[in-house]
N, C-alpha and C positions, 0 to 999 in steps of 0.2 A: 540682486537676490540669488542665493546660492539653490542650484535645480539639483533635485532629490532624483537619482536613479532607481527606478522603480520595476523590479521584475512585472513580469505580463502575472496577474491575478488568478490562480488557479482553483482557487479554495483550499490549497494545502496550509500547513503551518508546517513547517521545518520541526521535526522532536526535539525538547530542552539537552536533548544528548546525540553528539554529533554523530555517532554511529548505531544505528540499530539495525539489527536483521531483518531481514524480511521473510512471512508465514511461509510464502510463497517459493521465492528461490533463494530463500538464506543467504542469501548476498546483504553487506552493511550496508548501508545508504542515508545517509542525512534528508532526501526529500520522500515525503509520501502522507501515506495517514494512518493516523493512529485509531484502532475500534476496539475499546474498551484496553485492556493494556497490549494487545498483539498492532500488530505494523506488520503493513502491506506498502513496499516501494512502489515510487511514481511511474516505471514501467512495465510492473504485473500490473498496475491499476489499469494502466490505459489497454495492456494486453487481455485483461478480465472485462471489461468492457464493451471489447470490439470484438468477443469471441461468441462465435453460434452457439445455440444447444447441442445443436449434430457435429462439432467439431470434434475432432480426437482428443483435443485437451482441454474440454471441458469439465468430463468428471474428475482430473488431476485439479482442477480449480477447486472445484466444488469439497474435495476430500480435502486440501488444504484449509479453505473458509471454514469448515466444520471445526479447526482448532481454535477460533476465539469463541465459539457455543460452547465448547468441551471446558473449556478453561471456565469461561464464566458461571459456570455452572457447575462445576468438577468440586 
């Protein structure tokens, strides 16, 4: 029986396009996720995540996220 190598599970899906930018730090990256058509990479996600309200780069987060609301709505 041939064993299927299987990344660890993240809830990601890789984009049908091997590079996209990210809202975040415009860096391309094939892993992350996609919210409605903008992309956010697998390490602003986990760095958005783990970050307090009182941190310094929060509201840099925050004015970022606002660009898939702008878009969707624009």
């Amino acid at each position: 029986m041939k064993q299927v190598k299987r990344a660890a599970h993240s809830g990601h899906i890789p984009p049908t396009d091997p590079l996209v930018s990210c809202i975040v730090c415009s860096t391309p990256s094939e892993l992350g996720i996609h919210i409605g058509d903008q992309f956010i990479c697998q390490r602003c996600e986990a760095e958005m995540v783990l970050t307090d309200v009182t941190d310094e780069k929060y509201p840099f987060f925050i004015k970022q996220m606002k660009k898939i609301w702008l878009k969707e709505n624009a």
